[in-house]
C-alpha positions in Angstrom: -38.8 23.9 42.5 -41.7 25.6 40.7 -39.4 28.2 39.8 -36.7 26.4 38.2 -39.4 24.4 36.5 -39.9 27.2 34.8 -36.6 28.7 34.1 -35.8 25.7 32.3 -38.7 25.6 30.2 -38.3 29.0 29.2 -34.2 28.1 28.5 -35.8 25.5 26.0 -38.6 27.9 25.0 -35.8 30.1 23.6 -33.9 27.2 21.7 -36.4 25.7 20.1 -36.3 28.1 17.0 -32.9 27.9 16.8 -33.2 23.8 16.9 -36.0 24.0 14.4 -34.2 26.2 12.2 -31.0 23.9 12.2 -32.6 20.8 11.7 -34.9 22.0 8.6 -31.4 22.5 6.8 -30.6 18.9 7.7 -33.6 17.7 6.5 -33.4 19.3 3.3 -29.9 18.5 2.9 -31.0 14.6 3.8 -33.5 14.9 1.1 -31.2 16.2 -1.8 -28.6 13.5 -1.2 -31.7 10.9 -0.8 -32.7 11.8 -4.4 -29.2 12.4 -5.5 -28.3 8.6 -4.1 -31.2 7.0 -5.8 -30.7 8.7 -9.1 -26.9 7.6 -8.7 -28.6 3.8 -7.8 -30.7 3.6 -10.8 -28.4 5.1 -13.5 -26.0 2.9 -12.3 -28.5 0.1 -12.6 -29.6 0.7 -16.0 -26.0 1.2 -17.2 -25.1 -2.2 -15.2 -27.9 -4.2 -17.3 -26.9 -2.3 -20.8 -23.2 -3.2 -20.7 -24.5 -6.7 -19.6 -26.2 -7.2 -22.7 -23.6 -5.3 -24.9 -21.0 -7.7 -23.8 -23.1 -10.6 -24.6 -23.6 -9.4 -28.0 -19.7 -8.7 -28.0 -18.9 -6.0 -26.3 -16.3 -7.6 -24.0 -13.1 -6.1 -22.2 -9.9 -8.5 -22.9 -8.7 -7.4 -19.5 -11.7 -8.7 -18.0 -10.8 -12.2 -18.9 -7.7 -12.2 -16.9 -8.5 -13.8 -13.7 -6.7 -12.6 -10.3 -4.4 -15.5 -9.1 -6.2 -17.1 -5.8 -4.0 -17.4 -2.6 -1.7 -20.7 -3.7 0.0 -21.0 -0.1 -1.7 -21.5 3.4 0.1 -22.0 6.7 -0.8 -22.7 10.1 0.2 -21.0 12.7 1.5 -20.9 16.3 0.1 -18.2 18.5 1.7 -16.6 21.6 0.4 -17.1 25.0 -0.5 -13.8 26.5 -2.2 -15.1 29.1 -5.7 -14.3 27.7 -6.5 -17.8 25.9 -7.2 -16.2 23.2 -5.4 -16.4 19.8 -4.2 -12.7 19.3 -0.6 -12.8 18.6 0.8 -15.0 16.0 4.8 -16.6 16.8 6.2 -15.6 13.8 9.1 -17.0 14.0 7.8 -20.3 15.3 4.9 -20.8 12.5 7.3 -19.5 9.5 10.0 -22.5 10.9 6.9 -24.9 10.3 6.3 -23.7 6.7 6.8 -26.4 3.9 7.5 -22.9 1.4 10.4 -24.3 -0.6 12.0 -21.1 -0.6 12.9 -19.9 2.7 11.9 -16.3 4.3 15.3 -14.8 4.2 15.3 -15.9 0.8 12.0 -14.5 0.1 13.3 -10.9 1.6 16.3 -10.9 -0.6 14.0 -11.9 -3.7 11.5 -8.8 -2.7 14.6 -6.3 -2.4 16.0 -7.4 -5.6 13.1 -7.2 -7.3 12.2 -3.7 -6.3 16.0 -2.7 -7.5 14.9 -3.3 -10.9 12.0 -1.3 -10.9 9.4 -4.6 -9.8 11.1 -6.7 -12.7 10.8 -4.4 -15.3 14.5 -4.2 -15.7 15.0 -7.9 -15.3 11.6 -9.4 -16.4 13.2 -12.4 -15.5 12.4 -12.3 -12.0 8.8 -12.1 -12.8 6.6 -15.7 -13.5 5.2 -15.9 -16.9 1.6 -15.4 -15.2 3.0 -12.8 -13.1 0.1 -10.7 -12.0 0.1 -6.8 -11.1 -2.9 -6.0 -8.9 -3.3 -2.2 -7.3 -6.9 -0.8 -5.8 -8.7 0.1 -9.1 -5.7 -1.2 -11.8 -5.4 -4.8 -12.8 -5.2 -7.8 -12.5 -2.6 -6.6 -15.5 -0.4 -9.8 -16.8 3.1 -9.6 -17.1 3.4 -8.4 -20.4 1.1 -5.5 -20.0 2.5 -4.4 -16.9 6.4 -4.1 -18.2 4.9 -2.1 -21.2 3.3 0.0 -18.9 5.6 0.8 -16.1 8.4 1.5 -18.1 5.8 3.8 -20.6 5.7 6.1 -17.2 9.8 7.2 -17.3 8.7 7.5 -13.2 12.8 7.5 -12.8 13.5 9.9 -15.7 10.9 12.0 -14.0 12.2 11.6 -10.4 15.5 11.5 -10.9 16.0 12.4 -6.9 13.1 10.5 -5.1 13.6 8.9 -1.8 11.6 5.8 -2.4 12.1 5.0 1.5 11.1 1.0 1.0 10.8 -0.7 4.8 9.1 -3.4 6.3 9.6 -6.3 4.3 8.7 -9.5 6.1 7.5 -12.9 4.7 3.4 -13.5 6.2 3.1 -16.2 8.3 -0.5 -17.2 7.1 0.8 -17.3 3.5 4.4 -18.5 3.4 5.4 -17.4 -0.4 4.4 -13.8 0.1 6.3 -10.6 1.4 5.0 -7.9 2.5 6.3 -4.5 3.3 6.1 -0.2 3.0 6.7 3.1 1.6 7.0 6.3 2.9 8.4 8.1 -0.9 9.4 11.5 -1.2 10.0 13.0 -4.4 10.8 16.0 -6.8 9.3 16.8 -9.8 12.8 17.4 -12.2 12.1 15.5 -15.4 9.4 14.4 -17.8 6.5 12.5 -16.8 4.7 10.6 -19.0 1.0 9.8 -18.0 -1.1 7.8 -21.3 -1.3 10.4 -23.9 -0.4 12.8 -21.0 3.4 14.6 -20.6 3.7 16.7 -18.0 7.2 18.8 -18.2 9.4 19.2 -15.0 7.4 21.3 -12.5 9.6 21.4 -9.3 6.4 20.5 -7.3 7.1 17.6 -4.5 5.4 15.0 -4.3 4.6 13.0 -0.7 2.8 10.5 -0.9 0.7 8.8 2.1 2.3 5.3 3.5 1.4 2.5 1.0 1.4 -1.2 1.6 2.7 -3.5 -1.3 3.5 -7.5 -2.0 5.0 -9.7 -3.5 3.6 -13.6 -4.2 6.0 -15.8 -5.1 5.8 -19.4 -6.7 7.8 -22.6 -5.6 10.4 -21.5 -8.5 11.1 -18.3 -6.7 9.9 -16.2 -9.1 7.1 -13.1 -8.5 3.6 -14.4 -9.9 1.8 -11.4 -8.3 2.3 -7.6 -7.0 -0.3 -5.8 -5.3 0.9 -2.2 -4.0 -0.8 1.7 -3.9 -2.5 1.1 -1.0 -2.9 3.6 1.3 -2.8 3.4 5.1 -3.4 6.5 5.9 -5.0 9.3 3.5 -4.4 12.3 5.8 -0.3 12.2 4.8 0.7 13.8 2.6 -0.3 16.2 -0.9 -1.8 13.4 -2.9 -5.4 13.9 -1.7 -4.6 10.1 0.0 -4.3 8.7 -3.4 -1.5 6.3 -3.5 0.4 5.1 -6.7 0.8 7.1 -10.1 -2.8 8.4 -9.4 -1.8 9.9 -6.4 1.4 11.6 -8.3 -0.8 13.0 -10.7 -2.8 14.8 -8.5 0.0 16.3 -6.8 1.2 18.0 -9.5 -1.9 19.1 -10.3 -3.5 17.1 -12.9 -7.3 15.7 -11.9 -7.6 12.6 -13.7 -11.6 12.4 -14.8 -12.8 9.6 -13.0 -13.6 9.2 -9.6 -11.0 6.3 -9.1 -8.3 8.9 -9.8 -9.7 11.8 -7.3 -9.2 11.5 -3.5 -12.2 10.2 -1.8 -15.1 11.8 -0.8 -18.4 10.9 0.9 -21.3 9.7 -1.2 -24.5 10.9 -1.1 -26.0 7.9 0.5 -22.9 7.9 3.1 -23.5 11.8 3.8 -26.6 11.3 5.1 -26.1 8.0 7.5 -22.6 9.1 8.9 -22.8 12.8 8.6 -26.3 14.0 8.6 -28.3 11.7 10.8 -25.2 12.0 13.4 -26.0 15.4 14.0 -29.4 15.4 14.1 -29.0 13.3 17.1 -26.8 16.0 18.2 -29.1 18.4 17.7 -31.6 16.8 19.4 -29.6 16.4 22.9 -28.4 20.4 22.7 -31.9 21.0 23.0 -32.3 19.6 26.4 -28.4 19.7 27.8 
């Protein structure tokens, strides 16, 4: 017993410079992204406070102003008995048939397919409430006006003349009765001009697949769409837009980095390095030692 006492505290003996070694580079790299984090904190702070003030003395942002619409509908629901007595699974069928919507779910599905047809309404701005709302991750809310301007600036079509948009999914929510939900999986070719802003990029060939993105529709007791939310991302490992989901993530494919951080595919802050990455493996660390 003596004698594997002492093997295994010569096996430690031997990794304790190693250990040491490793978890010095930790600490420093927990230190620089410490002070990186808090000078982050406090410029943001100060910059916070001074366009406070600014828009006090004037400095406002008309798009600011624009409220996002609140959820108008609310239905109870029906759940499923599993057998657990728990509510898990929702009857969809069954709470949708209790729904006082005046516009029925098929209805709604026919409305969201037509609407995507014409390019979300900007062919047929008709089909779009005169407070319709566009609302996607870091763009918006934009009102209606703003957003037909805008979409059809883009010449997406002229650009992708060939794209698969690959629209699926589209179901009415049962918790929210005048709202359709569904997906995208789009695969496309860059063939035509591609106007981004001030920016027009010329036909590359690059393709362009994007990672599947969740989008809505919100409709009012008229039938028409008072809000779109959409460029969500579901899952940021498909795909060659570095996650990013709507025109942001098109841009990037082709090879244009936008210069903000809202356009550029996520990364780790400082202050998130250190409490999901770094103190994670010092723990490991710490257990190699005596495994």
């Amino acid at each position: 017993i003596a004698d594997q006492n002492h093997t295994a505290a010569m096996i430690y003996l031997t990794r304790i410079p190693g250990f040491a070694y490793r978890v010095s580079l930790q600490l420093v790299a927990i230190s620089l992204c410490t002070v990186a984090g808090l000078s982050i904190s406090l410029t943001t702070y100060v910059l916070d406070g001074s366009l406070y003030v600014l828009k006090r003395l004037g400095a406002r942002v008309e798009r600011d102003l624009l409220e996002a619409h609140a959820q108008r509908e609310q239905q109870e629901v029906v759940y499923v008995d599993d057998g657990s007595k728990k509510e898990r699974f929702i009857d969809e069928k069954e709470s949708l048939s209790l729904s006082k919507f005046p516009v029925s779910p098929e209805k709604l599905v026919s409305k969201a397919k037509e609407l995507v047809a014409f390019s979300f309404g900007t062919k047929k701005p008709e089909l779009l409430a005169d407070d319709f709302q566009f609302i996607f991750p870091v763009v918006g809310p934009l009102s209606k006006e703003d957003f037909v301007k805008a979409f059809s600036s883009f010449k997406v079509e002229e650009a992708f003349p060939n794209s698969k948009e690959n629209f699926f999914g589209f179901h009415v929510d049962p918790t929210e009765p005048n709202r359709v939900w569904f997906m995208t999986r789009p695969t496309m070719v860059h063939t035509g001009t591609l106007k981004f802003g001030a920016q027009t990029l010329k036909p590359t060939g690059k393709k362009v697949v994007p990672p599947p993105q969740v989008l809505s529709f919100s409709f009012d007791k008229a039938g028409r769409c008072y809000k779109m939310t959409g460029g969500y991302s579901v899952d940021r490992t498909i795909g060659n837009t570095g996650g990013l989901g709507g025109l942001f993530g098109v841009m990037y494919a082709l090879g244009q980095t936008l210069p903000f951080p809202e356009g550029q595919p996520w990364k780790r802050s400082p202050q998130w390095e250190v409490f999901y990455a770094r103190f994670a493996q010092l723990e490991i660390e710490w257990k190699a030692l005596f495994a």
